[in-house]
C-alpha positions in Angstrom: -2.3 -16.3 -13.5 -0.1 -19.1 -14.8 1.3 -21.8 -12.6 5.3 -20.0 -13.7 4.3 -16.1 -13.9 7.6 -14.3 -14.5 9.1 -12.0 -11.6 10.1 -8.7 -13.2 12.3 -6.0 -10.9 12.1 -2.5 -12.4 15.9 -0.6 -11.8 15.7 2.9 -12.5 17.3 6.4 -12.2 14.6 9.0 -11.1 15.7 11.3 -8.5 15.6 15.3 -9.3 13.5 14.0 -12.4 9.7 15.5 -13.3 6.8 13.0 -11.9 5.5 13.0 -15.7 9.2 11.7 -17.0 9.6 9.0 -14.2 5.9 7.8 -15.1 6.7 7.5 -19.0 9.8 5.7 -18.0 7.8 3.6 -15.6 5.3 2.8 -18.3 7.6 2.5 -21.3 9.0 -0.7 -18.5 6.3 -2.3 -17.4 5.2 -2.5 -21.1 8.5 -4.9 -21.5 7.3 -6.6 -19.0 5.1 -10.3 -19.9 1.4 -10.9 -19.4 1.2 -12.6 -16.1 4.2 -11.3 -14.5 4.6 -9.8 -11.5 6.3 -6.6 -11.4 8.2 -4.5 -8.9 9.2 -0.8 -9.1 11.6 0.9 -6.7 10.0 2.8 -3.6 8.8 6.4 -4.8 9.6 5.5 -8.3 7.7 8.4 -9.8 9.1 11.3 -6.9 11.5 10.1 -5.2 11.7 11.7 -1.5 10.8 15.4 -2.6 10.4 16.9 0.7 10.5 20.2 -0.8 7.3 19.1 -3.3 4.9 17.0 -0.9 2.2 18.3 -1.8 2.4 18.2 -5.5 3.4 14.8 -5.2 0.9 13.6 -3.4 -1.6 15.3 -6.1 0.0 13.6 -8.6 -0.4 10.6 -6.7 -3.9 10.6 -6.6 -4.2 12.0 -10.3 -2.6 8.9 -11.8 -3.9 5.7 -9.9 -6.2 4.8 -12.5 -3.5 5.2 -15.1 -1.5 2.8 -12.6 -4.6 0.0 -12.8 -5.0 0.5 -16.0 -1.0 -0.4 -16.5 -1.7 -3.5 -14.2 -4.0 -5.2 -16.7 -3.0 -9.2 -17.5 -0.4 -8.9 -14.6 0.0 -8.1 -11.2 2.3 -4.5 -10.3 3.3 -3.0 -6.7 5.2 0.3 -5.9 4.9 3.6 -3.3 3.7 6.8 -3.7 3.2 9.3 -1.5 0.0 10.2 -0.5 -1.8 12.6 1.8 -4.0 11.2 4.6 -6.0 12.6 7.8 -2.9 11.9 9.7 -0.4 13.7 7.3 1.8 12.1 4.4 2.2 8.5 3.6 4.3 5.9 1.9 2.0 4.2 0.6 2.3 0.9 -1.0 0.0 0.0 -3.9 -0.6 -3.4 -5.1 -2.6 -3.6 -8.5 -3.4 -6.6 -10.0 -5.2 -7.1 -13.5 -6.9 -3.6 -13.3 -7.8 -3.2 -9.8 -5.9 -2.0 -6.7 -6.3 -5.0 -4.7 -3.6 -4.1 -1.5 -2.4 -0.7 0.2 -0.7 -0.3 3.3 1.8 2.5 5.0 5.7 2.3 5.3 5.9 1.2 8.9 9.5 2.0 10.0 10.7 5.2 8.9 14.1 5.6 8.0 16.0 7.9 10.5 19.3 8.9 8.8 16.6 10.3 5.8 14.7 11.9 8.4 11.4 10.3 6.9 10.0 11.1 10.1 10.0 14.3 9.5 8.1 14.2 6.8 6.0 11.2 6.9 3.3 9.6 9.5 4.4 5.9 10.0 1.8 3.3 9.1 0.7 0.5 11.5 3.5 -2.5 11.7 -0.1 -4.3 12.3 -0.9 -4.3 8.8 1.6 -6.1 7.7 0.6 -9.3 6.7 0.4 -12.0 3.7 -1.9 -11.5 1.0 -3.1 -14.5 -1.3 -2.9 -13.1 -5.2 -4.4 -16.3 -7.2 -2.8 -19.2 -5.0 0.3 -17.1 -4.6 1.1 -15.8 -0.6 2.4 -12.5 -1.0 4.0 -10.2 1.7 5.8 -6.8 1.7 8.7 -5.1 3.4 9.7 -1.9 2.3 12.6 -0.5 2.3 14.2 0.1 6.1 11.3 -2.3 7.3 13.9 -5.1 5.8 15.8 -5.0 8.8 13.5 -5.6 11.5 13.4 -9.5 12.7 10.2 -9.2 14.0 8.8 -8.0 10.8 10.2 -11.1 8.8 8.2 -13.3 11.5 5.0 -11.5 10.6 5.5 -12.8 7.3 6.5 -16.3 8.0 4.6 -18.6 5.1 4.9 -16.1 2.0 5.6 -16.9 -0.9 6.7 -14.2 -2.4 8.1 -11.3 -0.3 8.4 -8.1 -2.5 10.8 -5.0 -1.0 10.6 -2.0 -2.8 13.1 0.5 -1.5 15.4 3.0 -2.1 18.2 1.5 -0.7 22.3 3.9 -0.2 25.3 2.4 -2.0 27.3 2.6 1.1 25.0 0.2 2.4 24.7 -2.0 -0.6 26.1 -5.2 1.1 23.7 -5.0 3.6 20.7 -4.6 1.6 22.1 -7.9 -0.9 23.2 -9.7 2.3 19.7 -8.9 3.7 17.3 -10.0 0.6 18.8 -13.3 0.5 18.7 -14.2 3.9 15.4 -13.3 3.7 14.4 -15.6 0.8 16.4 -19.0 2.4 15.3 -17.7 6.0 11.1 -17.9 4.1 11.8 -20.2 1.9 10.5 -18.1 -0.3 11.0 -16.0 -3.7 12.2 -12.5 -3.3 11.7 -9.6 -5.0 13.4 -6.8 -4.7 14.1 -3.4 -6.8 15.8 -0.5 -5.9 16.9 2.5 -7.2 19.7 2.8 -10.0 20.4 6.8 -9.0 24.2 7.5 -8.2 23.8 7.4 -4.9 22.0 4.4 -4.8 22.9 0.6 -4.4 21.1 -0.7 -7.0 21.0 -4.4 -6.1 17.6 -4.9 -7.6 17.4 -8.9 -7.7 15.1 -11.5 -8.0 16.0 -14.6 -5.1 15.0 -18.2 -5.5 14.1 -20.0 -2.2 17.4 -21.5 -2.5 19.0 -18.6 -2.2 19.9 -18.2 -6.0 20.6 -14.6 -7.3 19.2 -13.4 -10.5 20.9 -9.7 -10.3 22.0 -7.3 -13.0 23.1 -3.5 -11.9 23.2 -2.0 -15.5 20.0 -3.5 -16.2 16.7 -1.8 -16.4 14.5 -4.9 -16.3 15.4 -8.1 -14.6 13.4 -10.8 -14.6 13.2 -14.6 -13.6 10.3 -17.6 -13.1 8.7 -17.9 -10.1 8.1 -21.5 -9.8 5.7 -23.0 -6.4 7.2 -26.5 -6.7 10.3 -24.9 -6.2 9.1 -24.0 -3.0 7.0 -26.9 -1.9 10.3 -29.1 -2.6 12.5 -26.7 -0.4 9.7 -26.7 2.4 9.4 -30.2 2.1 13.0 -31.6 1.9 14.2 -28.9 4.7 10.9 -29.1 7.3 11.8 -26.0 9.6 8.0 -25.5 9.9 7.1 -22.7 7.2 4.3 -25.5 5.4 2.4 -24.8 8.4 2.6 -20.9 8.6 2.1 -21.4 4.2 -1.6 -22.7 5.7 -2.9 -20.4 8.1 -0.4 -17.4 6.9 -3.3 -15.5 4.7 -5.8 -13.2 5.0 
């Protein structure tokens, strides 16, 4: 991967849509999308929350995972599925990087008011952690996990904190408020993609450590550079202790 890979946030309409659609449109995007990037697609991009198809969701899951590496190849690509597990169904998020799935881990906090837990087993708040992804810390918070303090100290010394999520309109000011804070709070790059649905807030954004916004609602694609000087000059000229937690931080 290139010292300036390009951040890419995927923005999409999918709900009541056919797994097979959302997947071509998925695909027909990431193809857009530049070697070496990093790429972020909104949470259950491919079913959305179909409580009433679980089961053929988490079938199709599992029948297009290799199509998903395959996708990955010459850049790095994260999103959710749902999948079925011992313990019932998951949110599952998937990290694939040039061809192979390198990162998976369960949606921790389930969102109430969607009544997630009623469909969903929670994953294990344990797991979440920073991964290193060629010299680049990366962590994950999706969705309702956003809003948990505790969470963002788990990920203290990322990088790069990716939040895929599928995040209400009526909350949309919480969910930009949120994503920034969280990149000046890190020091870090965000990005985030949501949904583009009508009910949805859209907001999908890519957020410098700085707290610049690179945002576009009517846009499919949005993309900016993630630059690590950027970074090591905020962490340097503003000490609040993150070069530390950037040393000892990864797995």
């Amino acid at each position: 991967m290139t010292s300036k890979p390009m951040l890419c946030a995927l923005q999409f309409p999918y709900e009541g849509r056919c797994f097979e659609e959302n997947f071509a449109t998925l695909q027909a995007l990431l193809e857009q999308t530049p070697p070496n990037s990093i790429v972020l697609a909104p949470e259950l991009c491919l079913s959305a929350y179909s409580y009433d198809k679980m089961e053929e969701a988490a079938e199709f899951s599992s029948m297009i995972l290799p199509d998903l590496a395959k996708l990955s190849t010459c850049k790095t690509f994260g999103l959710t599925l749902i999948e079925k597990t011992d313990t019932g169904y998951v949110n599952n998020f998937k990290l694939f990087h040039h061809g192979e799935l390198i990162y998976t881990r369960a949606k921790s906090k389930l969102f109430t008011l969607g009544e997630e837990e009623n469909y969903f087993s929670s994953g294990n708040t344990e797991e979440i952690s920073i991964i290193d992804v060629d010299g680049i810390k990366i962590a994950v918070l999706i969705c309702f996990e956003l809003r948990f303090p505790s969470l963002w100290e788990q990920i203290k010394g990322a990088d790069l904190i990716l939040v895929p999520a599928y995040w209400g309109k009526l909350r949309k000011k919480h969910f930009e408020v949120l994503t920034t804070a969280l990149a000046i709070a890190n020091q870090a790059y965000v990005l985030c993609a949501n949904g583009a649905d009508e009910s949805m807030a859209k907001g999908s954004a890519i957020i410098s450590p700085f707290g610049d916004v690179t945002i576009d609602d009517s846009s499919r694609l949005i993309m900016h550079a993630f630059d690590l000087h950027e970074i090591k000059k905020m962490r340097r000229y503003l000490d609040i202790g993150l070069n530390h937690n950037a040393a000892n931080g990864s797995l």
